[in-house]
C-alpha positions in Angstrom: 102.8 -103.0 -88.0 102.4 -102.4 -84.0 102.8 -104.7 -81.6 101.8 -104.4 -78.2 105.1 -104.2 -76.0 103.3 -106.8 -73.6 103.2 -109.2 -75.7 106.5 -108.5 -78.0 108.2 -111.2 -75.5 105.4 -114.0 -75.5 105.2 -114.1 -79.3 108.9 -113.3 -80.8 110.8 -114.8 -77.4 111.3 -118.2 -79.0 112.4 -118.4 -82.1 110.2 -120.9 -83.6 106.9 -118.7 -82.5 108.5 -116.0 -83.9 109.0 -117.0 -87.3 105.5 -118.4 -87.1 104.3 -114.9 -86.0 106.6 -112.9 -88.9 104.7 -115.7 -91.5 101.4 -114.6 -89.9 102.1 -111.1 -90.7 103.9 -111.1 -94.0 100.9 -113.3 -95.2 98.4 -110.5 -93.9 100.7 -107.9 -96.0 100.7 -109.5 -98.7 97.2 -110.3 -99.2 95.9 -106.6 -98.2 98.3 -105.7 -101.1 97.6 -108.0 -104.2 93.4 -108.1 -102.9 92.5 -105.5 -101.5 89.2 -106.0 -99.2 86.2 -104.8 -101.8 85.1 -101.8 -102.4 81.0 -100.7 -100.9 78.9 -101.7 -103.3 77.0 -98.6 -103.3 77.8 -95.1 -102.5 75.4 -94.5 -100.4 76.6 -97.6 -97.7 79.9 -95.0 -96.8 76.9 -92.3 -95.9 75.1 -95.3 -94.1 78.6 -95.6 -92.3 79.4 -92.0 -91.3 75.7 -92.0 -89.5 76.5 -95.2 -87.9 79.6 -93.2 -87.1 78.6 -90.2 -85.7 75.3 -91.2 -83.6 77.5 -94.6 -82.3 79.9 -91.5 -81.0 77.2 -89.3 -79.5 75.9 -92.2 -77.5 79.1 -93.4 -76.2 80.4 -89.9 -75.3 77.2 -89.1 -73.6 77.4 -92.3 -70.8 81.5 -92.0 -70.4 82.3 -88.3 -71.0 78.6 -86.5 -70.2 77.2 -88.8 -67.6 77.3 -87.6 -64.0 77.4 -90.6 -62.6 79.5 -93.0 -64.7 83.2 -92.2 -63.1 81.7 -93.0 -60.1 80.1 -96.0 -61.0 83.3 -97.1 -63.2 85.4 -97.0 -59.9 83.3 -98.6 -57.9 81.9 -101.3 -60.0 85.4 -102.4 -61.6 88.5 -103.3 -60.5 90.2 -100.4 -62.0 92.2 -99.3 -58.9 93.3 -102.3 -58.0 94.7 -102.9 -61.7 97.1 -99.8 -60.9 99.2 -101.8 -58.5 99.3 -104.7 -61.0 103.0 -105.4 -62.7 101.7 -106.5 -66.1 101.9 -103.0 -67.8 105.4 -101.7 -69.1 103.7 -97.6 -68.1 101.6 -96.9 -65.4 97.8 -97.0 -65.6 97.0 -93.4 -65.6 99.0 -91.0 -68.1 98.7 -88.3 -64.9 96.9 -87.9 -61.2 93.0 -87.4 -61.4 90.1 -89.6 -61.7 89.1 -88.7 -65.0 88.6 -91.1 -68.2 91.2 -89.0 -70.2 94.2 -89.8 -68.3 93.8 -93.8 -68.0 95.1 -95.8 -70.8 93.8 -98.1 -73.0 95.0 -101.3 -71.3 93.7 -100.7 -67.5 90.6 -99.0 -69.4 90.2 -102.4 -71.4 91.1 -105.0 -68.4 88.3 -103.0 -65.8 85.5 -103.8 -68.2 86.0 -107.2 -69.1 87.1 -108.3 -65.6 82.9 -107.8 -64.7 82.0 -108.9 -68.3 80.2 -105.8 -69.0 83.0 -105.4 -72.0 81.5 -101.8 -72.3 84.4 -99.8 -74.6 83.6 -102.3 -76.9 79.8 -102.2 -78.0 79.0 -99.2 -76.2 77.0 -97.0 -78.7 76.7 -99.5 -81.5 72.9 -100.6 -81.0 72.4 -96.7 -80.3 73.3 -96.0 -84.0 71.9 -99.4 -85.4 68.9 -99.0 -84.0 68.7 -95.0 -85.5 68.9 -96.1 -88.7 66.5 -99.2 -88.6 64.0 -97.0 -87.0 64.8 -94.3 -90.0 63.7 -97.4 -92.5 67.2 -98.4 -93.2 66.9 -102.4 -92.1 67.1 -103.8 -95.5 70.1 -101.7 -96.4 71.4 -102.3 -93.7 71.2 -105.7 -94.0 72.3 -106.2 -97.9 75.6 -104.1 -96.6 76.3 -107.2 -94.2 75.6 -109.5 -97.1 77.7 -107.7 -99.9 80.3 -105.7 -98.0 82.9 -107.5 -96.4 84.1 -104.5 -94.2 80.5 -104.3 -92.6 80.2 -107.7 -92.3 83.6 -108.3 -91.2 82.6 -105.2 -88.4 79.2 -106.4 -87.4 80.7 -109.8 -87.1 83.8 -108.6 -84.6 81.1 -107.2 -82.1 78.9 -110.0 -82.0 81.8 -111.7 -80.9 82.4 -109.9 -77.8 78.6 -109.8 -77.4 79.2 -113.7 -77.0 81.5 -113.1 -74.2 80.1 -110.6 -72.2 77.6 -111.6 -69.8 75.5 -109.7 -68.1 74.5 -111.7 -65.2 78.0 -111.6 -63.8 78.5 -107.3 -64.4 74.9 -107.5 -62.4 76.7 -109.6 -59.3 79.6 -107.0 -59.6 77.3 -104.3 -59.2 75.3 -105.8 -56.3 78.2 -106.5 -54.3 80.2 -103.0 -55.8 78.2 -100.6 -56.3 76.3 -98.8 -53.0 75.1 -95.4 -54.3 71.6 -95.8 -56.0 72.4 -93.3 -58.8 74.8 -96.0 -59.9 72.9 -99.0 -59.7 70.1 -97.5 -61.7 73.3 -96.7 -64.5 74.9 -100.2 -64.4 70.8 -101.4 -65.2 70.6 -98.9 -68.0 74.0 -100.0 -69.8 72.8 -104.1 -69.0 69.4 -102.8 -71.1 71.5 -101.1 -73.4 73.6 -104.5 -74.2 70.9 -106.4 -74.9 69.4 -104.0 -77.3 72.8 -103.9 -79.1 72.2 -107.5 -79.0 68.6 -107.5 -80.8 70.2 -105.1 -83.1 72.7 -107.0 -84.2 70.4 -109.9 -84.8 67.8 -107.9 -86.7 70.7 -106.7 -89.2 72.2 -110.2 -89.6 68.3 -111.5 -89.8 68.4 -114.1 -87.2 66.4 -114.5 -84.1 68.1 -113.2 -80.7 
């Protein structure tokens, strides 16, 4: 088990939300242990999952790594600087000098992107790959996957959630008050279009209306 040494004070510094935490976890344990989460149905749903895999990749590493624009953009739209001078991190932001998306950690990476609600890191790529495999004719399976495997569902489910609370009115204001240089206006639009067609995907393999 990891815990997060941020928050190692707020939940074992009192001893009564401690023990309440140590329950929490032993429970977890011990139910992973004796029932195990189910197995796929069907072999052919962990091949389903390695293409969701691999083109979900591709389109994320093509915006944040390949993209000549996003760092750019990612400085100027988000707080990420500022976040730098913040004392709410026991290391620094970056792991080293340089502006690149390699040497910032998770937690300043994290804290940029939901500070404007765009919550990129954590949908980014998903409809790309959802949307790959509806197109190839894979809707239904996809969808009887969400209905009889708990992982899938249990994974489809955790991103709508932060679908929910992104919004994408607020990342627009950030970016019309943020963001000056054209090439990255046009990119902040092109991620907003991309959320909502993660969102319609979503929808489409849960079958409800978006």
């Amino acid at each position: 088990i990891t815990e997060q040494g941020e928050m190692v004070q707020a939940k074992f510094g009192i001893p009564v939300v401690a023990q309440n935490q140590l329950e929490i976890y032993t429970t977890a344990v011990l139910l992973a242990s004796i029932k195990p989460p189910s197995p796929p149905r069907e072999e052919t749903w962990r091949t389903i999952m390695d293409a969701l895999g691999e083109v979900s990749c591709k389109a994320y590493r093509s915006v944040v790594f390949e993209h000549p624009h996003f760092i750019s953009y990612f400085r100027a739209a988000t707080p990420e600087s500022e976040l730098g001078n913040l004392n709410i991190g026991s290391r620094p932001a970056r792991r080293k000098v340089g502006a690149s998306v390699h040497n910032l950690r998770a937690i300043p990476w994290i804290f940029a992107w939901t500070q404007t609600r765009l919550i990129l890191p954590s949908w980014l790529g998903v409809g790309d790959a959802l949307n790959q495999l509806i197109k190839e004719g894979k809707k239904a399976e996809l969808q009887k996957m969400y209905e009889a495997w708990p992982f899938f569902a249990a994974t489809i489910d955790l991103i709508e959630m932060i679908l929910a609370k992104a919004d994408m009115r607020i990342a627009g204001l950030y970016d019309d008050v943020l963001v000056d240089d054209p090439a990255g206006k046009k990119l902040g639009s092109e991620l907003r279009q991309k959320f909502m067609e993660t969102v319609r995907a979503i929808c489409e393999v849960k079958a409800v209306s978006a």
